[in-house]
N, C-alpha and C positions, 0 to 999 in steps of 0.2 A: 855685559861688560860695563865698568865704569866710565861713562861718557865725560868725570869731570875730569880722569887721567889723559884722554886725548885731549881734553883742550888745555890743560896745563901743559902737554908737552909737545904741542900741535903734530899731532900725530896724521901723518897722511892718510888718505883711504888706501893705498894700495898698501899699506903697514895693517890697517886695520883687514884686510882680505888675506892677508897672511897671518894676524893673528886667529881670525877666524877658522883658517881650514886646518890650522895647529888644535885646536881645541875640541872644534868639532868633526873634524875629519881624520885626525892624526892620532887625537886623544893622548895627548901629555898628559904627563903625571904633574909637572910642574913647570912654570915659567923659562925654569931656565935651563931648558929643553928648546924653547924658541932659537933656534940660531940662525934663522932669516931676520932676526932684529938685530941690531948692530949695540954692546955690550954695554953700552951706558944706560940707551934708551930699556933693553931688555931689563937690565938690573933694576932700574926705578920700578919698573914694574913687578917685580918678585917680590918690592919691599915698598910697596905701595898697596898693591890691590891680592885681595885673598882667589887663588885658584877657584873654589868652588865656597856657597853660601850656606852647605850644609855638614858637619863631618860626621864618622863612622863612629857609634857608641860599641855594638855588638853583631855578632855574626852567626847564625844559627845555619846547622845545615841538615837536610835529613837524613835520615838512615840509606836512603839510596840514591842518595848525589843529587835526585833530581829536581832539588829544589833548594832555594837559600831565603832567609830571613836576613832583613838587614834595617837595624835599628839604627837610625841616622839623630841628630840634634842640630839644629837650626842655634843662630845666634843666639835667645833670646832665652835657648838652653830646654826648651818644648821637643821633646819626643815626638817621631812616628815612622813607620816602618813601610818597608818596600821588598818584595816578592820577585824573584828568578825565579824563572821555570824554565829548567835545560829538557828539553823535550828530546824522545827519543829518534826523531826524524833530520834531529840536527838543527831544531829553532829554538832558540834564547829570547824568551819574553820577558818583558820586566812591564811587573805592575804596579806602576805610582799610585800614589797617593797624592791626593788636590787637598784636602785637608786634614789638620790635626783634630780626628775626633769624627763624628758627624749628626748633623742636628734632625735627621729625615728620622732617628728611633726604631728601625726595624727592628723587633721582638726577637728576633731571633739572632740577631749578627752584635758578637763584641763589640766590637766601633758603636755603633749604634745607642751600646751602655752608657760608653762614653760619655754621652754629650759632645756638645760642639767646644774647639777649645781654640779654633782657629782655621782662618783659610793658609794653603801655601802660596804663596810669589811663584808666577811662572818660571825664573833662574831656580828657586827649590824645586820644581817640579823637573826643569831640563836636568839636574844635578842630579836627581835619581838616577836619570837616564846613563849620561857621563859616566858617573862612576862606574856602573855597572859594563860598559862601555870599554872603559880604560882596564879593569880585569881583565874580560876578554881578550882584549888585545893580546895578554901575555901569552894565551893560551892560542893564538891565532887565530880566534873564534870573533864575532860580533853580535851584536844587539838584530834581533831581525824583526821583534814586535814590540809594541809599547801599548799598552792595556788602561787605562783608566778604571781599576778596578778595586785600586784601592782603602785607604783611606777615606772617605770624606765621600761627598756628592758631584759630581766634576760639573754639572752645571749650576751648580749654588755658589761654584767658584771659577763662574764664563769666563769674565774677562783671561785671569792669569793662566787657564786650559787654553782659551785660543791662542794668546800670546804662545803657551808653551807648545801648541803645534804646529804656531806659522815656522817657529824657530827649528822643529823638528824638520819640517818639509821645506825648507830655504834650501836649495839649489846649492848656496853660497855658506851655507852650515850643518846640520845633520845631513840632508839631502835624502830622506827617509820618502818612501810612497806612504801616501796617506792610506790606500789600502790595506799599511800595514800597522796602521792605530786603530783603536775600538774605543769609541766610549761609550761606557754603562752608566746610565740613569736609573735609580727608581722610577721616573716617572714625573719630573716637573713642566707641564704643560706650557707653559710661557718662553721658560729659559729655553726648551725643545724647541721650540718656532722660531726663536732666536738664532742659536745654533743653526738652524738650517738655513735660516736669512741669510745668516753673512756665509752661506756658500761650503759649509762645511760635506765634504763627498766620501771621510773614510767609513770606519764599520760603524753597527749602531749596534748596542744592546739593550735591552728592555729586563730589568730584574723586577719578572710576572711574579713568580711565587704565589698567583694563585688563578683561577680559571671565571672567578665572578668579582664584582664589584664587594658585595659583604664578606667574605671572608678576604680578600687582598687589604680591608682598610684592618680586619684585626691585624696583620701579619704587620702592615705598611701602613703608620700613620699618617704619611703626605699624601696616599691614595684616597683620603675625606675629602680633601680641596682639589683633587685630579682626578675625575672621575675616567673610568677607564674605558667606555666607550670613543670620550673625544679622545684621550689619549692614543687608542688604534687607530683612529678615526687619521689622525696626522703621520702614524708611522707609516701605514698603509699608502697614503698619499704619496709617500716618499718612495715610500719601494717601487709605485707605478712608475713614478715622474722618473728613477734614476736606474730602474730595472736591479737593484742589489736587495738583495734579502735581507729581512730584518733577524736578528737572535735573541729568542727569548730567554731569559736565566727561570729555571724553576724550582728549589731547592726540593726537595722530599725528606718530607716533617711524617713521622708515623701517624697515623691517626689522624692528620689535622688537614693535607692536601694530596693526597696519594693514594687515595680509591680510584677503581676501574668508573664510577661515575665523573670524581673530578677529571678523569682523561679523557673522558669522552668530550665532558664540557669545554676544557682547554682545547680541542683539536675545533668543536664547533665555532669556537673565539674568533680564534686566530686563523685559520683557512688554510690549506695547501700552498696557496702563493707566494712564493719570497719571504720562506719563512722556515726556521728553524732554531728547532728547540734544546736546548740543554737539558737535560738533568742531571741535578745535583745532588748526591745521597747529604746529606745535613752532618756538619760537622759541627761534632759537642761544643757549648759555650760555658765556663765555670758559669753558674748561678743562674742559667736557664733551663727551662722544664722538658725541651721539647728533646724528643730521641731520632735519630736516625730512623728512616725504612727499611722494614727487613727487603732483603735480596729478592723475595719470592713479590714482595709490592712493588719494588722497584724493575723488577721483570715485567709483573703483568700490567703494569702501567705503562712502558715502554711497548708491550704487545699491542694495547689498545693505540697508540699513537699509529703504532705501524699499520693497523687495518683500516685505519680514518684516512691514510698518505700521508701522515707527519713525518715531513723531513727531521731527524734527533739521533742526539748521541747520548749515553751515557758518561758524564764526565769520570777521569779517572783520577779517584782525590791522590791529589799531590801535597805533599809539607803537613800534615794534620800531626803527624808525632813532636813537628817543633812551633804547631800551634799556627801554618803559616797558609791551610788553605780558607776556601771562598767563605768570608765571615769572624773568620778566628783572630782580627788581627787586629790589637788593643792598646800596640805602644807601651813596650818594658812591661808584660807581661801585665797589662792594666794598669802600671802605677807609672804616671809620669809627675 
């Protein structure tokens, strides 16, 4: 919220604790909806200060409800998009996006083509949320997870992710359990120890995508400078110290990491303890080489997980007809 509108119009804290739970608890659509503010002070602010930092360019939805694409534009008029998953259990995730683009190059994921073209401000990163937020409402429904799985690297962009999850888990604003955010890293060792310094306790995700050090740096260029030893070396530490299990993402590339050997090696890795694995059958990217796993690899590699005790699920791809599952997603169909 603009801090210079409260002091232009000395605005009390007990105004600003009612703007607040207007916004992020009540989820207006607009200012002048506030009617715990009193009509002049409200009014200055409908025509002073913008509801949200981001707005709505386009809306994809897929063939079976259970997913949305939503192409949003920032001020400066930079694309990028953010993900609904209405799950059939009755939970609504929205996965932001922390940057326009991203600079980490995984070979196999759109964004990645990208290039980096910008970090988001933690108010753009709460605003995915909001938005998606103030929908729901109509439909009586709410926000129940919030994913970092967007967009961008969410620890190449610490600061404005913690900012945007202090503001998620404020008591006095989202009021969200941190249990019920995840952030996915490729794997930047630094920013990781970081993150866990200043006390961070929701999910953690690890996007392995491969079961050794040499083929994880073909797949993941930032896995040259992070080697993946220390890299478990600290997640492992964490799952002792906090007793939560870590999640591994693994995408399944035909041919390139989805042999009965690579499974056996993944389960050797990673260990039975506080731990658990996704797999993700690989979704098509315009202009990259790599195909899906057939059914019968993506079987017998989940077989082998299962007689090594690898806790894993088979992910069930969602949004890939309107371009919107894990990797597909390029901001205005790559052209921003």
């Amino acid at each position: 919220m603009d801090q210079q509108f409260f002091s232009r119009h000395t605005v009390p804290e007990y105004r600003k604790k009612q703007l607040n739970h207007a916004i992020y608890q009540e989820y207006i659509a607009s200012f002048s909806e506030l009617t715990t503010w009193p009509t002049e002070l409200r009014n200055a602010l409908v025509y002073e200060v913008p509801l949200s930092s981001i707005r709505l360019v386009t809306k994809q939805v897929s063939k079976d409800k259970g997913t949305e694409k939503l192409l949003f534009e920032r001020r400066d008029g930079k694309q990028f998009e953010t993900v609904v998953m209405r799950h059939t259990d009755g939970r609504n995730t929205v996965c932001v996006s922390s940057m326009i683009g991203c600079p980490v190059g995984c070979t196999f994921c759109a964004t990645g083509q990208m290039g980096f073209l910008g970090n988001l401000k933690s108010e753009e990163i709460i605003d995915q949320v909001l938005f998606v937020a103030r929908e729901l409402k109509n439909e009586s429904q709410t926000v129940t997870n919030v994913v970092f799985m967007g967009m961008g690297e969410p620890l190449l962009n610490l600061e404005s992710v913690e900012n945007a999850i202090a503001c998620m888990t404020d008591k006095d604003r989202m009021a969200m359990s941190e249990r019920r955010i995840t952030v996915s890293t490729s794997g930047h060792i630094e920013h990781l120890k970081q993150l866990l310094h200043h006390g961070y306790t929701g999910r953690l995700a690890l996007s392995l995508h491969a079961p050794n050090q040499q083929l994880r740096e073909r797949l993941i260029p930032l896995a040259k400078t992070n080697p993946l030893d220390e890299l478990l070396r600290v997640l492992h530490d964490h799952a002792k110290k906090t007793n939560k299990r870590i999640s591994y993402e693994y995408i399944l590339i035909d041919k390139v990491n989805d042999s009965k050997s690579h499974a056996r090696e993944l389960a050797k890795l990673i260990g039975v303890h506080l731990t658990h694995v996704n797999l993700i059958p690989y979704n098509p990217v315009p202009g990259v080489s790599f195909t899906r796993s057939t059914p019968e690899a993506i079987r017998a590699f989940s077989t082998v997980l299962k007689q090594m005790g690898i806790s894993h699920t088979i992910r069930v791809t969602m949004g890939d007809d309107i371009a919107a599952a894990c990797g597909q997603l390029a901001g205005s169909n790559g052209i921003l």
